[in-house]
C-alpha positions as CSV (number, residue, x, y, z in Angstrom):
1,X,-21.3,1.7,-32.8
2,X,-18.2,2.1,-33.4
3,X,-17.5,5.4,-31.4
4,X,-19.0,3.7,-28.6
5,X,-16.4,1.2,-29.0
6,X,-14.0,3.4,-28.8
7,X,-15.2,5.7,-26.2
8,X,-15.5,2.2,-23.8
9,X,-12.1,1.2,-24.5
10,X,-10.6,4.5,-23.3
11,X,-12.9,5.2,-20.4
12,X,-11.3,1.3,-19.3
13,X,-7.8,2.3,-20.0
14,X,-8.1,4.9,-18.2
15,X,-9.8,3.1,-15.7
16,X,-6.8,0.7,-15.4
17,X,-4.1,3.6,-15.3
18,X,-5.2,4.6,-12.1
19,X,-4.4,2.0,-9.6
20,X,-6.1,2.3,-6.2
21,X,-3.3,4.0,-4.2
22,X,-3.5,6.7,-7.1
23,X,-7.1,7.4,-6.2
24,X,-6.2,7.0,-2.7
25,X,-3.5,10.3,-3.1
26,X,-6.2,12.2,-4.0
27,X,-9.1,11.5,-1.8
28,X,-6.8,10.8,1.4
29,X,-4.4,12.5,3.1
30,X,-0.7,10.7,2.1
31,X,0.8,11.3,5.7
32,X,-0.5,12.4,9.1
33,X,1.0,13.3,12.6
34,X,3.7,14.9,10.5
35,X,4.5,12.3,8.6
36,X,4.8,9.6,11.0
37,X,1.5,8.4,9.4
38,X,1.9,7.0,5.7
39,X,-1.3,5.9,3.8
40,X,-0.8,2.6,2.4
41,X,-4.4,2.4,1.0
42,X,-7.8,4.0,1.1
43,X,-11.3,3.1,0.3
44,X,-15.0,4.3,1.2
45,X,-13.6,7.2,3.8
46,X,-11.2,4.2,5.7
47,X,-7.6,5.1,5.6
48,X,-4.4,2.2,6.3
49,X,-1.6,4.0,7.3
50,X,1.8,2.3,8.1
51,X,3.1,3.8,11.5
52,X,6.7,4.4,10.8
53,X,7.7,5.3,14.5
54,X,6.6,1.8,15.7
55,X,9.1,-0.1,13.1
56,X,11.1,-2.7,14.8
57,X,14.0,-5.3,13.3
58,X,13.3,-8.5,14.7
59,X,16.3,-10.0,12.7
60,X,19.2,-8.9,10.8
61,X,21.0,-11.4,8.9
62,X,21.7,-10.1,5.1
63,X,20.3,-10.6,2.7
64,X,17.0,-11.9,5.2
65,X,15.5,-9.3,7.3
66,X,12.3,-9.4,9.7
67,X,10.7,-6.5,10.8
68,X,7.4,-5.5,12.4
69,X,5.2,-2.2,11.7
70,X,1.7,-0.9,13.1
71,X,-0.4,-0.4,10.3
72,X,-3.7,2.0,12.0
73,X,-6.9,2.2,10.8
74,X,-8.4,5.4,10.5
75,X,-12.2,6.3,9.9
76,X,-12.7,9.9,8.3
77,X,-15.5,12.2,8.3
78,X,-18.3,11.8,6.1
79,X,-20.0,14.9,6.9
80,X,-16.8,16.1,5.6
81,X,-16.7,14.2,2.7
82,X,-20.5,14.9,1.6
83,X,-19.3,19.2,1.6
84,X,-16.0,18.6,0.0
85,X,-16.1,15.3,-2.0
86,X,-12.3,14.9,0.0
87,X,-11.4,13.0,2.8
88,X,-8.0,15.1,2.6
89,X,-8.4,17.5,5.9
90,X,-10.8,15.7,7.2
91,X,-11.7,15.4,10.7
92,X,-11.0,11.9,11.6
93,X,-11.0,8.2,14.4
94,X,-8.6,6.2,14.9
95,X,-10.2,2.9,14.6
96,X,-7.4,0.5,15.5
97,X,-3.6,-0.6,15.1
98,X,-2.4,-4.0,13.7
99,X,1.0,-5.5,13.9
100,X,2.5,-6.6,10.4
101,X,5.2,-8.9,10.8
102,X,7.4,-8.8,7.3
103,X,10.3,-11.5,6.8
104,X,12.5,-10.2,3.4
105,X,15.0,-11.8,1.1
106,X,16.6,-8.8,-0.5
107,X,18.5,-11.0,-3.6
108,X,15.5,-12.7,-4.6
109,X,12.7,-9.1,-3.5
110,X,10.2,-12.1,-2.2
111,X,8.5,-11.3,1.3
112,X,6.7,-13.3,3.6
113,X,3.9,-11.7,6.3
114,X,2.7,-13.8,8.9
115,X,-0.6,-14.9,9.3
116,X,-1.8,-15.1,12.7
117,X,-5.8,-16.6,11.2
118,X,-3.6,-18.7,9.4
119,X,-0.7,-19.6,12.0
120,X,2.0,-19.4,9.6
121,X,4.1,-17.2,7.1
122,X,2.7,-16.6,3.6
123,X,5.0,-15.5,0.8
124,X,3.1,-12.4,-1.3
125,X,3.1,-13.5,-4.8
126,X,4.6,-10.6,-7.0
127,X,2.7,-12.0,-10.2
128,X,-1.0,-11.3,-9.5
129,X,-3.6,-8.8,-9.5
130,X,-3.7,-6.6,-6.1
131,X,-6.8,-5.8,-4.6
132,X,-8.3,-4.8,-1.4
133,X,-10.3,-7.9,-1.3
134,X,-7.5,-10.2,-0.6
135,X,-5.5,-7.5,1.2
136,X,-3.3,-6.1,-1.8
137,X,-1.7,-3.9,-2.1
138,X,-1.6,-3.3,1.9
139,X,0.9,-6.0,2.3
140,X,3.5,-5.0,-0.4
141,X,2.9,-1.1,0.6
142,X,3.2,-2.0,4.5
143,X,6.4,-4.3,3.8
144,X,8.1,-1.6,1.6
145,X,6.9,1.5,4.5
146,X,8.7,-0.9,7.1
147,X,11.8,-1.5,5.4
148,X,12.3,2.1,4.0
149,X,11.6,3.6,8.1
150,X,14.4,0.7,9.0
151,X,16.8,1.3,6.3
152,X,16.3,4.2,4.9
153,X,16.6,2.4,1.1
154,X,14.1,0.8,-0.9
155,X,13.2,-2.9,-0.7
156,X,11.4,-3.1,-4.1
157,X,12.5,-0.3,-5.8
158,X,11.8,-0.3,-9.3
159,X,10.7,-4.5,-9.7
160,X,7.9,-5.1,-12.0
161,X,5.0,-8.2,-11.3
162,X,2.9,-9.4,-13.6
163,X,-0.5,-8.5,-13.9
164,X,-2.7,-11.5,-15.4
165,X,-5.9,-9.1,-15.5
166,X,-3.8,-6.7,-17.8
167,X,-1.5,-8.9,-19.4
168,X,1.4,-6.7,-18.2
169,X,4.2,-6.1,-15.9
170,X,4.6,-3.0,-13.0
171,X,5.9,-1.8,-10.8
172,X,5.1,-3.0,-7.6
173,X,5.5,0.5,-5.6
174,X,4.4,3.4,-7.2
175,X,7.0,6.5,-7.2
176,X,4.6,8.3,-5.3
177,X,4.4,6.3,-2.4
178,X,8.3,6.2,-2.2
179,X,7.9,10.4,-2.5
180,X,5.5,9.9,0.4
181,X,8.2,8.0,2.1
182,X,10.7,10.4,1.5
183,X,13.1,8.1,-0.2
């Protein structure tokens, strides 16, 4: 019984190491159109990649910044997948493009995206659990894509959040994804 224990607890840690943009590098490709294309998330052959060529500051006023990226969906193959258990190469559709509109606040690393369902700007709360169901991590993955193609810097860099679910703090952007970036 206790073996079983055991062999629970590490198949859940390990479960919990790999957050969903880490499955998402390997199942997806990290850029297209030569890396104009950055995957901010992937899930069930769907890719969200932040278009860097459409970045555009709305306002510049240190240390508050507003600036707007496409984020494009993208439908992949799942003829492909079945033969190659990859969506990585994979012949793909662009479903659609959505405009995220980001407001920053680089002292205090808070952002804001507005809500057009909702009419009005929503601060993303750095101290929670992120998951595709409520839109994380697309909006701190998108917001961090759009100010990195603007400024060529990080916005988060290395900031942790707090996770409740794990009783921990991260990092909010994986290292990867600011490789991806090329930052």
């Amino acid at each position: 019984m206790k073996r079983i224990c055991k062999i629970s607890l590490w198949v859940l840690l390990l479960a919990f190491l790999y957050s969903p943009t880490t499955f998402a590098r390997t199942m997806y490709d990290e850029t297209l159109n030569d890396g104009a294309l950055v995957l901010v998330v992937g899930h069930m052959g769907h890719g969200r990649y932040a278009d860097l060529s459409s970045v555009v500051v709305q306002q510049e006023a240190p240390p508050e910044y507003r600036i707007a990226i496409n984020v494009v969906t993208i439908q992949f193959s799942d003829d492909y997948f079945r033969e190659y258990k990859t969506y990585a190469g994979s012949p793909f559709t662009i479903r659609n493009t959505t405009q995220y509109v980001f407001r920053y606040h680089l002292n205090s690393k808070t952002i804001w995206h507005y809500s057009e369902r909702l009419n009005k700007w929503v601060l993303w709360d750095i101290d929670r659990d992120n998951t595709r169901a409520d839109g994380q991590p697309l909006i701190p993955y998108t917001a961090e894509a759009a100010f990195a193609a603007a400024y060529d810097m990080r916005f988060f860099d290395d900031t942790e959040g707090y996770s409740p679910s794990r009783r921990q703090y991260s990092r909010v952007i994986d290292e990867s994804f600011y490789n991806r970036l090329g930052i």
